[in-house]
C-alpha positions as CSV (number, residue, x, y, z in Angstrom):
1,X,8.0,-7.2,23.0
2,X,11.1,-6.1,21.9
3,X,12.5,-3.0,23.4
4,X,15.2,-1.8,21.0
5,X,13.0,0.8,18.7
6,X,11.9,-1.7,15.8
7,X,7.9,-3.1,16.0
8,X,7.6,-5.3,19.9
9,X,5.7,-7.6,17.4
10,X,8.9,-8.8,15.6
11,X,11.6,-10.3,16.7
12,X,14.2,-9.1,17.1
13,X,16.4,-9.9,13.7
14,X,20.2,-8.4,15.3
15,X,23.2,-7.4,13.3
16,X,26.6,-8.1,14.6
17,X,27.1,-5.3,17.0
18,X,23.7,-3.4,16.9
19,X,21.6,-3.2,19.7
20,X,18.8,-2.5,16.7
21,X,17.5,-5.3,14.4
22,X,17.6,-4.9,11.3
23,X,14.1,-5.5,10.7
24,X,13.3,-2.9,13.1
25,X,15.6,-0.5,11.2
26,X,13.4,-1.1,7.8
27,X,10.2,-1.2,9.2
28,X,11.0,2.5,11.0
29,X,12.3,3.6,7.4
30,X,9.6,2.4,5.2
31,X,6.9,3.9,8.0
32,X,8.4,7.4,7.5
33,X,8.7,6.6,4.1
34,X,5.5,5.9,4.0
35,X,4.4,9.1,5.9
36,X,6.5,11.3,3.6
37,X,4.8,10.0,0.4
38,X,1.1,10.7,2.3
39,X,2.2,14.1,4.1
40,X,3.8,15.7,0.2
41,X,0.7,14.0,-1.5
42,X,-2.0,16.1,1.2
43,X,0.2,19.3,0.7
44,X,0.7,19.5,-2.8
45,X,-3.3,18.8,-3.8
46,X,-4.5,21.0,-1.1
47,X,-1.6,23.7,-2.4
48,X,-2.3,23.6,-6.1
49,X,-6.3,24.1,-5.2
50,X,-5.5,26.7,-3.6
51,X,-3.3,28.3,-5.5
52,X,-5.8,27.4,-9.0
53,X,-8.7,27.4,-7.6
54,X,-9.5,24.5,-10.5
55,X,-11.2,21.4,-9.7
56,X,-9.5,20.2,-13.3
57,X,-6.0,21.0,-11.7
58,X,-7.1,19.2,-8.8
59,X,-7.5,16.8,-11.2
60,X,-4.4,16.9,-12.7
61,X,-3.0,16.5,-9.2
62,X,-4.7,13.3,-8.3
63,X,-3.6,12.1,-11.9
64,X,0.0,12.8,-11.3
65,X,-0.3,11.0,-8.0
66,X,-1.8,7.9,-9.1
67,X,-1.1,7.3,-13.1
68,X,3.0,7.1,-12.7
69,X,2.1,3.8,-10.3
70,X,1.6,2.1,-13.3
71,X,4.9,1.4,-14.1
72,X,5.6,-0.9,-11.1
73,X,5.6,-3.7,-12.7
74,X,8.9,-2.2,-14.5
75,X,9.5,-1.1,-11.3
76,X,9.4,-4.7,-9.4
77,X,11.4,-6.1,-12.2
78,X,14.4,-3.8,-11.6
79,X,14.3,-4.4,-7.7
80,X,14.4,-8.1,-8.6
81,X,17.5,-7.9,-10.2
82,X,19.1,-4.9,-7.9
83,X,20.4,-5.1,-4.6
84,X,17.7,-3.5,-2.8
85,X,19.6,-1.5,-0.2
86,X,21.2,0.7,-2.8
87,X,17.8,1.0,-4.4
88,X,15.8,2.4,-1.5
89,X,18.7,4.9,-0.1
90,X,19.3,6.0,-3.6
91,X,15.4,6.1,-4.2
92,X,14.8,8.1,-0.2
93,X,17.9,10.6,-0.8
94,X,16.1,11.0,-5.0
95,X,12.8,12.0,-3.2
96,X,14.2,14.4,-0.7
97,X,16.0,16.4,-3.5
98,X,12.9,16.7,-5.6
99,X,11.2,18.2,-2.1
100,X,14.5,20.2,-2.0
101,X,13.8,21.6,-5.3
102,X,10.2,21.8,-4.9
103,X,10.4,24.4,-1.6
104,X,13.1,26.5,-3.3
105,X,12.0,26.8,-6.4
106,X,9.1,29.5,-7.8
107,X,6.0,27.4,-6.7
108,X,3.4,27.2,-9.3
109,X,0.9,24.9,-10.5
110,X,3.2,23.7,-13.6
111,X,6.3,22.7,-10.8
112,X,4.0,21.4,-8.6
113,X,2.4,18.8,-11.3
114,X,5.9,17.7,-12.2
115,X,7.3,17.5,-8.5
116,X,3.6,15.3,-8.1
117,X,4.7,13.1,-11.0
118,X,8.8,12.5,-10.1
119,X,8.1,11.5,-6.6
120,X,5.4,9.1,-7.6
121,X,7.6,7.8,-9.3
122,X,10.6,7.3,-7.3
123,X,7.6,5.7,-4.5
124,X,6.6,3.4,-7.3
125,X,9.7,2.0,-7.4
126,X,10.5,1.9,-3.6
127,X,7.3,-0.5,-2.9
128,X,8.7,-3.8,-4.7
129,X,12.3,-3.0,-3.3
130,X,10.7,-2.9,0.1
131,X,8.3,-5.6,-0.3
132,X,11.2,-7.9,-1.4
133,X,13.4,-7.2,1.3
134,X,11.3,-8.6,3.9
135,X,11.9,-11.9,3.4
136,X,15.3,-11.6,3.3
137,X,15.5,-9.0,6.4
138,X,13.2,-11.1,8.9
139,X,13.8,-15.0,10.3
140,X,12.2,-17.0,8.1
141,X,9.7,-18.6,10.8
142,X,8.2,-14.7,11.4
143,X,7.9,-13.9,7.5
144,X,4.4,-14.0,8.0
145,X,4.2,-11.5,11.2
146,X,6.9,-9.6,9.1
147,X,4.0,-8.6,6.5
148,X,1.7,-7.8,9.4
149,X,4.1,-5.7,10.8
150,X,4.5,-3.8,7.5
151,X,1.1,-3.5,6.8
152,X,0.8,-1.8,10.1
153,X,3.2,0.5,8.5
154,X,0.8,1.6,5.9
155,X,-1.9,1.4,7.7
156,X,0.0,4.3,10.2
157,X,1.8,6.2,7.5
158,X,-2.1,6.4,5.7
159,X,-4.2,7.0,9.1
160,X,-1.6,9.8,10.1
161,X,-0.1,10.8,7.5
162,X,-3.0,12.9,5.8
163,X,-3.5,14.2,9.3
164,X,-0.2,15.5,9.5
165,X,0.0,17.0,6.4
166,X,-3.4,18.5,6.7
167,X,-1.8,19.9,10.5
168,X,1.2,21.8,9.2
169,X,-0.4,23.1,6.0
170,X,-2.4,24.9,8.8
171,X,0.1,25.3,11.3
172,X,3.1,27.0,8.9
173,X,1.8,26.4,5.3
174,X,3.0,25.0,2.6
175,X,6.7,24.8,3.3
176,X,6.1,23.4,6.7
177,X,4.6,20.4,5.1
178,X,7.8,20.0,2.7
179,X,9.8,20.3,5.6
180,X,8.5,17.3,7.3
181,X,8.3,15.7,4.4
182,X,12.3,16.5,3.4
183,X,13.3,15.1,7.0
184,X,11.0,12.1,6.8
185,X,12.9,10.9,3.7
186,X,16.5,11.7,5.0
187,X,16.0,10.0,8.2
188,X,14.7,6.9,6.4
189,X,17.8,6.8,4.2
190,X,19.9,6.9,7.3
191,X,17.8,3.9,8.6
192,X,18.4,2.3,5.2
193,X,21.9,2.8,4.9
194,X,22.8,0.6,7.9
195,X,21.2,-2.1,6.6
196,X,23.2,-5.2,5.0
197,X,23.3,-5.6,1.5
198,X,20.3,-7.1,0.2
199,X,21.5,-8.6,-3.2
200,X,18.8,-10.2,-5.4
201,X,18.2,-14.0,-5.2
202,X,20.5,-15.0,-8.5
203,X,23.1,-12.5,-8.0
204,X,22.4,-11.7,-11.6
205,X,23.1,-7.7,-11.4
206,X,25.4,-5.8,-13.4
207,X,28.9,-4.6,-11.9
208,X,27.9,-1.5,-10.8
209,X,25.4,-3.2,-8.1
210,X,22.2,-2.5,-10.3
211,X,20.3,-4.4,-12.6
212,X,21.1,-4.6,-16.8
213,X,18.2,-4.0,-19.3
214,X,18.6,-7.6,-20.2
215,X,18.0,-9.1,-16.9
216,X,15.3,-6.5,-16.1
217,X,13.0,-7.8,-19.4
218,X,13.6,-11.2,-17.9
219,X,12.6,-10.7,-14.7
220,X,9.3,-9.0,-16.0
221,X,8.4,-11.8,-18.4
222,X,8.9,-14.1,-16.3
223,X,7.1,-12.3,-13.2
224,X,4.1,-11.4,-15.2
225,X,3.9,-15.1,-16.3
226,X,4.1,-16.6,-13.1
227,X,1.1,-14.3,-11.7
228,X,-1.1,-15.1,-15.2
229,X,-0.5,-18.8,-14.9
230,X,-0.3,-19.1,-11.0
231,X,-3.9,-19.7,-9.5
232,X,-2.9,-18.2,-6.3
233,X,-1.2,-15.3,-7.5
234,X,-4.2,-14.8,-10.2
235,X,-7.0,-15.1,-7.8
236,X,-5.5,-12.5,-5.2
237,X,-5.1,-10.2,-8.3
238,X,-8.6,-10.7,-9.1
239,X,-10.2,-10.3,-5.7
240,X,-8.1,-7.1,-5.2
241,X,-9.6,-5.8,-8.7
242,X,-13.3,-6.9,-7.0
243,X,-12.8,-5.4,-3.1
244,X,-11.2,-2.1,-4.2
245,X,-13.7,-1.6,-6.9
246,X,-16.4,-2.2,-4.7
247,X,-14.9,-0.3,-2.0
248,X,-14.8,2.5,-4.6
249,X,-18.9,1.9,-4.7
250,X,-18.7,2.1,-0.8
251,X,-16.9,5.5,-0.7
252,X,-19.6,7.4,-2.9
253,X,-22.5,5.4,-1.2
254,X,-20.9,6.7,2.1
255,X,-21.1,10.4,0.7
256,X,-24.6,10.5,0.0
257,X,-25.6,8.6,3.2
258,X,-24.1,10.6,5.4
259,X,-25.3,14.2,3.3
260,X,-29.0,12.9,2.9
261,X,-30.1,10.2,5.0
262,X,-27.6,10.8,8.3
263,X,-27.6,14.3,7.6
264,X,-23.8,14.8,9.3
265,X,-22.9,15.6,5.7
266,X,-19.3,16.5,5.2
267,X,-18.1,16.0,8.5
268,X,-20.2,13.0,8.7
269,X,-18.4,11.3,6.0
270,X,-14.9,12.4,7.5
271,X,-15.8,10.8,10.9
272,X,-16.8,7.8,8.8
273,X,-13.5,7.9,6.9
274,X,-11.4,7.9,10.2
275,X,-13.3,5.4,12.1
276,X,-12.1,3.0,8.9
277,X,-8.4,3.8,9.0
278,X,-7.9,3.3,12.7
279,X,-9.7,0.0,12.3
280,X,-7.1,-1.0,9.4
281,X,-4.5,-0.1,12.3
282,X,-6.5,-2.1,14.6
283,X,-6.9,-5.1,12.3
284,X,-3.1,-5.0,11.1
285,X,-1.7,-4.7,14.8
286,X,-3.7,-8.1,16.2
287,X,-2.6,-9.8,13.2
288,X,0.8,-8.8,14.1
289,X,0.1,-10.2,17.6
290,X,-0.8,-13.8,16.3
291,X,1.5,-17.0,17.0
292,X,0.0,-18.9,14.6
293,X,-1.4,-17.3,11.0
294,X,-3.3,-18.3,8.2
295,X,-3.3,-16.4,5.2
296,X,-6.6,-17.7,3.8
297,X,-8.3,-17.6,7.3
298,X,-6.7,-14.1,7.6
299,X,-8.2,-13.1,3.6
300,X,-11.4,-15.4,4.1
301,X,-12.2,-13.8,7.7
302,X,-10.7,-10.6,7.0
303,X,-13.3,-10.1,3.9
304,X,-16.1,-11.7,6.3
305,X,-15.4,-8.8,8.3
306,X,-15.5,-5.9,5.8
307,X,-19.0,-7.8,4.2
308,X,-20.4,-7.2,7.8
309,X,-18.9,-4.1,8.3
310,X,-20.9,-2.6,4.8
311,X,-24.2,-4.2,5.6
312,X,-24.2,-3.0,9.1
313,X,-23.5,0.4,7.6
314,X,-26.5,0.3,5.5
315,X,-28.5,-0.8,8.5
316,X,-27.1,2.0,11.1
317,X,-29.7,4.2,12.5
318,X,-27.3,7.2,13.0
319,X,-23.5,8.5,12.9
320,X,-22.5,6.3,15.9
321,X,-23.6,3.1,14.6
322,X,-22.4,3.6,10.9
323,X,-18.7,4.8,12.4
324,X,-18.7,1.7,14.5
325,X,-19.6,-0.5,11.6
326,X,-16.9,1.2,9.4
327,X,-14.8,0.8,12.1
328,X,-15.6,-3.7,11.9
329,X,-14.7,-2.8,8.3
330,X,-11.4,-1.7,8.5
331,X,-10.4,-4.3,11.1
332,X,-11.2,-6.9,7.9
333,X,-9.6,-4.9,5.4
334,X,-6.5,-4.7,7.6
335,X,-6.5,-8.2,8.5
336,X,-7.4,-9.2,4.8
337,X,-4.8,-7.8,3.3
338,X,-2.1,-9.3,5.4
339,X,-3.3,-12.5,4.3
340,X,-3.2,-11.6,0.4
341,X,0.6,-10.0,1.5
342,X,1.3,-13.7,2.7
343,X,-0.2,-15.2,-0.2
344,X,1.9,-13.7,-2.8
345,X,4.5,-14.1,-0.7
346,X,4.8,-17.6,-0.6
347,X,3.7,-18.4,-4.1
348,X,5.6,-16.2,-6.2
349,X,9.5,-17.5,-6.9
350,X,11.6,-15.0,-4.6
351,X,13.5,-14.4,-8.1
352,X,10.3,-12.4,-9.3
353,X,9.0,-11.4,-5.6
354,X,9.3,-7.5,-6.9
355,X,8.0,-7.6,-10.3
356,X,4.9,-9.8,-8.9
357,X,4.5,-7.6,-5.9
358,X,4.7,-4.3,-8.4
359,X,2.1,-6.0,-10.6
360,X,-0.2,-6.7,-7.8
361,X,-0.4,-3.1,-6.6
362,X,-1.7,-2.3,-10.1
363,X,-4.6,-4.3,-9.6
364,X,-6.2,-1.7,-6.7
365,X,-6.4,1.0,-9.6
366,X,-8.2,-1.1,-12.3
367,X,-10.7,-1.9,-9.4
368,X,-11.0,1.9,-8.5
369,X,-11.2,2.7,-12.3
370,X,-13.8,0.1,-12.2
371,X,-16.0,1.5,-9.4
372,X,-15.7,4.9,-9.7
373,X,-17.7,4.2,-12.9
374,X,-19.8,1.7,-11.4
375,X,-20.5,3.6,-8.1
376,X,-22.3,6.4,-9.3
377,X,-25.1,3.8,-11.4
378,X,-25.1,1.9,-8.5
379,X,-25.8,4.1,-5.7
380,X,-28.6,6.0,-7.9
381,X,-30.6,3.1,-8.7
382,X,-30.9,1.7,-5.2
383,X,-29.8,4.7,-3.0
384,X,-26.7,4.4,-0.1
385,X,-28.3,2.2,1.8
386,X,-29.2,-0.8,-1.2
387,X,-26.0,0.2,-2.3
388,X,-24.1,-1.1,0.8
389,X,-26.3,-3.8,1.0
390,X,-26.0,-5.1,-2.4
391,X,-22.1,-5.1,-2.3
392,X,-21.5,-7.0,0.6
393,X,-22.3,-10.4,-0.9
394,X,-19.6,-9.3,-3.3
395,X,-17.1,-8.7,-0.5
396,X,-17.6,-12.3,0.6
397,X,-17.9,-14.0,-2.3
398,X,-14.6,-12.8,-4.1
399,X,-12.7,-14.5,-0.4
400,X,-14.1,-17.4,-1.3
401,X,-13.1,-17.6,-4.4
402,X,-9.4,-17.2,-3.6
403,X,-9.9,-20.0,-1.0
404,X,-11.2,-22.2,-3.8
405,X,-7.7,-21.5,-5.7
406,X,-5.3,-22.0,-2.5
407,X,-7.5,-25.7,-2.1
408,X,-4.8,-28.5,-2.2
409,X,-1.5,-26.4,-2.6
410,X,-2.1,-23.1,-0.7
411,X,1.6,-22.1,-1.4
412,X,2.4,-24.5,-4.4
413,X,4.2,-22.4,-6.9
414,X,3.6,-22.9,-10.7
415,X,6.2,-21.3,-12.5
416,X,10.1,-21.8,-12.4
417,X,13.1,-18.9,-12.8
418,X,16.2,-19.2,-14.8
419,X,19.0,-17.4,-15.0
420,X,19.1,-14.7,-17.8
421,X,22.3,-14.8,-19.7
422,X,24.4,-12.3,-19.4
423,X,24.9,-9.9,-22.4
């Protein structure tokens, strides 16, 4: 393990005259990054509730927190053709003045909406800068562990992050919560900041170090072409559409099996919740640990392990058994999406890596908007338990699918970038 602050798992990846690699610098960044974007999203639903009292503000909240993501796509294409150290310090100082201004300002519902909205936003746009910096930031023979090690990121800055947030509301209220949030984001852009410069792959940016309009609509037609003609890239699309949605199913199943069959009720379904995000840390850190990975073993497995996990759910007996079944189905969603990470990874052109990456993380929405109209049908005509088991199958047999579309060239790529003129 490596012993100078960045993940053991990695390593080490110096610069001339640090005793810190550099991947170790952006994986600390994007994990309070991370934390920041899950500690401000916990505060500011749980503070406009509860100054409302509305469960349509609430809904506004949730709206603002989710809706702006739609634009990564946009997003990717711009950190394709930036270079993507600027982007994420500009984008982690952009976030801390809208906390700035959030805490200082009159807080009400209206400022707390549009403070949801920016810094949604500004996150949308720090994913594909981040994703596409990992190639360029670890060795090329730990690209693969690189991804695990990121998605341990998530995995920590969602498992704790909530929990934090949830802590200091408590603790101090509302501008406790800011607080953290405010240092989470400056600290990261010092991280970022002594990073090398991470220029895109075809230099093509304009002279002020960011991307022209031009290039950026190239980049996005190009990106959004490789994933629709790419089988690879279009089946991990598709099976992320198919898990989240039926995850979506699982969540409301898990609701009414824990209020009328386990009888824990709210609490029930929180213990439930938890025992799932420490197994995605769980599944994410022994991926990390691997010599040798596989991303369609990793996705194939990984899904294998989140079918099991929901039927054993609908089989437990009582709270124990259903947390430690939730628990065997976070392991496989942690270790499952690794393997999609690597996936995209190593079929889309490094040109487009962003605007591919930003168009995959749409995907997980269309599958929630999916299931959460689904879920409820579902659920009522077979109850929790037929529920669970009748989505399982489904788990499984979308893996398999993407296995059928990495058969011969598991990291062939299908599409080919060229240079945008310059205008």
């Amino acid at each position: 393990m490596a012993a100078d602050g960045g993940p053991g798992f990695i390593r080490r990846h110096q610069a001339r005259g640090s005793d810190l690699g550099d991947f170790g610098r952006f994986w600390s960044a994007r994990t309070l990054s991370i934390l920041g974007d899950q500690i401000a999203a916990v505060a500011m639903t749980a503070y406009s509730y509860e100054l409302s009292r509305s469960a349509a503000v609430t809904g506004m909240m949730v709206a603002a927190l989710t809706v702006p993501r739609l634009i990564s796509p946009f997003a990717g294409a711009v950190a394709d053709r930036s270079e993507a150290r600027a982007v994420m310090l500009r984008l982690d100082l952009a976030q801390a003045a809208v906390v700035a201004v959030i805490a200082l300002v009159d807080r009400s519902v209206p400022v707390l909406l549009a403070g949801a909205t920016v810094l949604t936003l500004l996150a949308a746009f720090h994913l594909p800068a981040g994703r596409r910096s990992i190639a360029l930031l670890a060795p090329a023979e730990q690209t693969g562990r690189a991804y695990a090690a990121i998605g341990v990121s998530w995995n920590l800055g969602w498992a704790a992050g909530p929990a934090l947030g949830s802590g200091l509301l408590a603790l101090g209220g509302f501008r406790w919560a800011l607080g953290a949030d405010l240092v989470s984001f400056l600290i990261s852009a010092l991280l970022v900041r002594r990073l090398p410069a991470l220029p895109p792959a075809d230099s093509a940016m304009g002279e002020s170090g960011t991307a022209g309009l031009a290039q950026v609509a190239h980049s996005l037609r190009v990106g959004l072409g490789c994933l629709v003609r790419t089988p690879q890239l279009r089946a991990v699309a598709l099976n992320l559409v198919c898990v989240v949605g039926l995850g979506s199913i699982d969540t409301v199943a898990l609701i009414t099996l824990t209020a009328r069959t386990l009888g824990s009720g709210q609490a029930g379904y929180a213990l439930l919740a938890s025992a799932a995000g420490v197994g995605m840390l769980c599944g994410s850190l022994v991926v990390a640990g691997l010599r040798e990975l596989d991303a369609a073993a990793l996705l194939v497995g990984g899904q294998a392990c989140v079918a099991a996990g929901l039927a054993a759910t609908g089989a437990a007996p009582d709270q124990l058994a259903a947390m430690a079944a939730q628990a065997l189905m976070g392991i496989g969603n942690g270790v499952e999406n690794v393997g999609s990470d690597i996936i995209t990874q190593q079929a889309a052109p490094q040109e487009v890596i962003g605007t591919v990456s930003g168009a995959m993380s749409v995907a997980p929405y269309l599958g929630y908007l999916i299931g959460s109209v689904t879920a409820p049908l579902l659920v009522g005509a077979l109850g929790p338990r037929g529920a669970l088991f009748a989505i399982a199958p489904g788990v499984l047999l979308a893996a398999l699918g993407v296995r059928i579309a990495l058969r011969g060239k598991p990291s062939g790529r299908r599409c080919n970038f060229h240079r945008a003129p310059r205008r």
